[in-house]
C-alpha positions in Angstrom: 42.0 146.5 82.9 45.0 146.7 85.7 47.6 148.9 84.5 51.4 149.5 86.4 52.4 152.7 87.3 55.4 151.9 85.3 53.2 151.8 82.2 51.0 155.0 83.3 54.6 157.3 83.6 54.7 158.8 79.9 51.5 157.6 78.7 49.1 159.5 81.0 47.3 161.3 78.3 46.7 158.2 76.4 45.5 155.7 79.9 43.1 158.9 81.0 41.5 159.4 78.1 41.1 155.4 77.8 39.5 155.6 81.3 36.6 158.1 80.4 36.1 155.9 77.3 32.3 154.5 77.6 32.1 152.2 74.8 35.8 150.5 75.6 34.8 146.3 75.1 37.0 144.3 77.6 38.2 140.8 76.3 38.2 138.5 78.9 40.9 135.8 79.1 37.6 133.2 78.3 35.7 134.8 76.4 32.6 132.5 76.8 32.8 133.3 80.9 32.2 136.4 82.8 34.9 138.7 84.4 36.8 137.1 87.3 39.8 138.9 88.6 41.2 135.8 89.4 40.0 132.9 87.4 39.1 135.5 84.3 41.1 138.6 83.9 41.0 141.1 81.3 43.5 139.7 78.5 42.7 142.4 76.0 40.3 145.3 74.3 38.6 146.3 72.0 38.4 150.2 70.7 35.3 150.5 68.3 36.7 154.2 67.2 39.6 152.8 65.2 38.2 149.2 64.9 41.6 148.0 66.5 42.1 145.4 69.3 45.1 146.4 72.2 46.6 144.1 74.3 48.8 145.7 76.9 52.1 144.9 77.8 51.4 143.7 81.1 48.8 141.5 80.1 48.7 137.8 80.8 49.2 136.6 76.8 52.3 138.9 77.1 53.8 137.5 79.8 57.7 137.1 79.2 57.7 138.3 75.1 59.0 141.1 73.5 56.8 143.8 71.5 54.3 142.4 69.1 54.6 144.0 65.4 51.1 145.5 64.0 49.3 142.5 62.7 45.9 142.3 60.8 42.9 141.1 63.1 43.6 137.4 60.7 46.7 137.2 62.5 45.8 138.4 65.7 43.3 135.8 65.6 45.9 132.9 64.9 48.1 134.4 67.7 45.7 134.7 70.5 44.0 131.0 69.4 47.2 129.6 69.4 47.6 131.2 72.8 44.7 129.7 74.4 45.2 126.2 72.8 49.0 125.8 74.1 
């Protein structure tokens, strides 16, 4: 996971704590594929302690949009599908 220090300022608590995380699951932008910084970045995670998948700001599905809403993992799923198909 790359992070800017523009996201870091404020949120240092939170990206430290992520960092000492062991049992973080990175999503890969093809999921089928090994990690690649440059064919096959990190898109996404995946926090087993609250069951919740994150997708930072500065990833490369949200390149250009504005915040996402909470969504159920069903509609996650359609979003980052549609993603990949278009």
């Amino acid at each position: 996971m790359t992070a800017r220090a523009s996201d870091y300022k404020g949120n240092e608590a939170y990206f430290e704590k992520l960092r000492k995380k062991k049992d973080i699951e990175f999503i890969n932008r093809d999921i089928t594929k090994k990690w690649n910084p440059s064919t096959n970045d990190v898109v996404a995670y995946f926090d087993p302690e609250d069951k919740k998948i994150y997708i930072d700001f500065g990833s490369p599905l949200r390149k250009g949009e504005p915040s996402l809403d909470l969504m159920y993992s069903y509609d996650l799923g359609i979003y980052l599908f549609g993603k990949r198909i278009n």
